[in-house]
C-alpha positions as CSV (number, residue, x, y, z in Angstrom):
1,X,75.0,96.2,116.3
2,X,77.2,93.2,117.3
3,X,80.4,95.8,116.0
4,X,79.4,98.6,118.1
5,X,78.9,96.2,121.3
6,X,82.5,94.9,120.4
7,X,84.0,98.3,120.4
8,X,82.3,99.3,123.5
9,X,83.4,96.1,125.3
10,X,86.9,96.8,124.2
11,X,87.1,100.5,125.2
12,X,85.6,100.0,128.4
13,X,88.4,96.7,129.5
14,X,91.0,99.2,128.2
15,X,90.0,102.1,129.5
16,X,87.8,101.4,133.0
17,X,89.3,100.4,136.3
18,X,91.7,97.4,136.0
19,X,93.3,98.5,132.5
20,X,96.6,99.2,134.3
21,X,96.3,95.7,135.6
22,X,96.0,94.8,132.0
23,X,98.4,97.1,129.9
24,X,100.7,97.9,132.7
25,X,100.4,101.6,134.2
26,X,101.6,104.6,132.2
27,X,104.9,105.0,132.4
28,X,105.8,107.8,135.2
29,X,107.5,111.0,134.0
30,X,110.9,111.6,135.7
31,X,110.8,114.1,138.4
32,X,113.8,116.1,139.5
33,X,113.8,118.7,142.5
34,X,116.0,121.1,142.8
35,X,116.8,124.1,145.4
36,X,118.0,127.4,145.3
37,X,120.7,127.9,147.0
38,X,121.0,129.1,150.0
39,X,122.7,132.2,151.0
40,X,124.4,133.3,154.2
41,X,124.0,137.3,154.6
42,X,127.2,138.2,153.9
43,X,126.2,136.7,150.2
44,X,123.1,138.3,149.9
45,X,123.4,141.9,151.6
46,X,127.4,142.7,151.2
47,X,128.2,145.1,148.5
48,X,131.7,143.0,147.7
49,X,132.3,139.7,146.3
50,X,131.9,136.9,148.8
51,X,135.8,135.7,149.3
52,X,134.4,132.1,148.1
53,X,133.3,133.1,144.9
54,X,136.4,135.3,143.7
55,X,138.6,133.0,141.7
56,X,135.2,132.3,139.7
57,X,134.2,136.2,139.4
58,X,138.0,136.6,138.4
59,X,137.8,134.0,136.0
60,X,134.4,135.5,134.6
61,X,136.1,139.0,134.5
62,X,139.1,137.5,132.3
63,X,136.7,136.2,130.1
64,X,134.5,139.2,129.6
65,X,138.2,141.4,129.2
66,X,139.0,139.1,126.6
67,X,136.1,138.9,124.4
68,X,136.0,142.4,124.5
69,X,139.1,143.0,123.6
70,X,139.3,140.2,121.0
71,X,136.2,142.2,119.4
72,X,137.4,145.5,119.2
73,X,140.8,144.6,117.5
74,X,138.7,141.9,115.1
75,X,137.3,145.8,114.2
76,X,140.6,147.2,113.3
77,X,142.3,143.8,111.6
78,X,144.5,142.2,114.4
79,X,146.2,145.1,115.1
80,X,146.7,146.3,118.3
81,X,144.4,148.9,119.8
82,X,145.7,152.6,120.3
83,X,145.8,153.1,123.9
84,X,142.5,155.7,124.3
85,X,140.7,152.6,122.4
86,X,141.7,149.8,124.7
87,X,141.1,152.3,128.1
88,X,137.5,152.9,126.4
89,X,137.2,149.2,126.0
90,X,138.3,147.3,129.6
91,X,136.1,150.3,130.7
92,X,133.0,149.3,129.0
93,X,134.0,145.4,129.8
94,X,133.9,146.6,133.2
95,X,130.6,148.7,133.2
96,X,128.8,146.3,131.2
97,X,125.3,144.8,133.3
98,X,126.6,141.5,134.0
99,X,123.0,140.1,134.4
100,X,124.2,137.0,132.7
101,X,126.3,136.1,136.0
102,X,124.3,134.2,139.1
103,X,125.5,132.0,141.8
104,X,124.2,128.1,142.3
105,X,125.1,125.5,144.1
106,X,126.9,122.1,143.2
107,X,127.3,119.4,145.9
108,X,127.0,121.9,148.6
109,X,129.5,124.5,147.1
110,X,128.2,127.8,145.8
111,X,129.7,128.8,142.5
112,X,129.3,131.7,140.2
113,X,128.2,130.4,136.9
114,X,127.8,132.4,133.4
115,X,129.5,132.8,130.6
116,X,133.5,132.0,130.7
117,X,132.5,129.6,133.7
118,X,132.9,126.2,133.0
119,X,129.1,124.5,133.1
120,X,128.6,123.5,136.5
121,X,125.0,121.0,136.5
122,X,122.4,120.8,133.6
123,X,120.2,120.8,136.5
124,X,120.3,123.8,138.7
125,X,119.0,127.1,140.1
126,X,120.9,129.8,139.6
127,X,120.1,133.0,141.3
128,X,121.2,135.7,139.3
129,X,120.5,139.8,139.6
130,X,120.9,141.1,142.9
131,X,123.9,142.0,144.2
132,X,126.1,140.0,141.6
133,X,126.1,142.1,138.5
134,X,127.2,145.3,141.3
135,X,129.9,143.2,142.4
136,X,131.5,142.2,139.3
137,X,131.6,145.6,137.8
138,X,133.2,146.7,141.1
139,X,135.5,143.7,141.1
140,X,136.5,144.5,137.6
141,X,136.9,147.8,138.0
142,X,139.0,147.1,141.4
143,X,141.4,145.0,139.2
144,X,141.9,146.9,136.3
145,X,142.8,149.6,138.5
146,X,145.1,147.8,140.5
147,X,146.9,146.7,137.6
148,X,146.7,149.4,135.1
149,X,144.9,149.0,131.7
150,X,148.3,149.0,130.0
151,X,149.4,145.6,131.6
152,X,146.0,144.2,131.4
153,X,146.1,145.2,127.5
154,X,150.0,143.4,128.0
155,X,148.3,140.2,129.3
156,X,145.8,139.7,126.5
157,X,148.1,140.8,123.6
158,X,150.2,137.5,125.4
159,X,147.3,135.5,125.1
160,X,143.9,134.5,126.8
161,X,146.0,133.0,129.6
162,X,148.2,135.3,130.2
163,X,145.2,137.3,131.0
């Protein structure tokens, strides 16, 4: 009886009111808040890339061109690609869904982040689908029409940054 009264005497000064005055409170979890960004009109309604955000959707363009590229010759052994094969290729690295890609912010700069885009926060909203996967492909496509899929195929046989 006396070790039953013990135990109860003991749970209830560490458990009841005043055991944080004893043990010291629990220790907090860390909170972080974080917001999305926010985005003028032009970046949420236009159909084009904002003019902000194009060295980054350029950069995520080269990237995508590349791996492509670097997959479809890994195919054949190193060798470089007949020209209906790399047409076929910068037009399927072009038409590809690009839902990976999203804009944040970092210290009140929008960014495009994804894949080929140097990691901008751990912590971060990205907003992602939308308009952004439309206006890569069309950015991509804009570019490798401007240039010609024979120089762009030039530029990666020179190397990633040539591209």
């Amino acid at each position: 009886m006396r070790a039953a009264l013990a135990a109860w005497l003991v749970l209830t000064l560490l458990g009841g009111p005043g055991a944080e005055d004893m043990c010291g409170a629990p220790p907090a979890a860390p909170s972080h808040s974080v917001a999305a960004p926010q985005l003028s009109p032009e970046e949420r309604l236009s159909p084009h890339m904002p003019e902000s955000l194009r060295c980054d959707a350029c950069h995520a363009i080269a990237f995508q061109i590349e791996e492509q590229l670097r997959k479809a010759e890994g195919k054949v052994g190193k060798k470089a690609l007949k020209e209906s094969d790399y047409i076929e290729v910068l037009e399927r690295s072009c038409s590809q869904d690009w839902e990976s890609y999203g804009v944040l912010e970092l210290d009140g700069e929008k960014r495009l982040s994804g894949p080929g885009l140097p990691r901008q926060q751990p912590l971060s909203v990205l907003v992602s689908g939308g308009p952004w996967p439309g206006r890569l492909s069309k950015l991509c496509h804009g570019y490798v029409g401007e240039q010609g899929e024979a120089l762009v195929y030039g530029a990666h046989r020179r190397g990633p940054a040539a591209l």
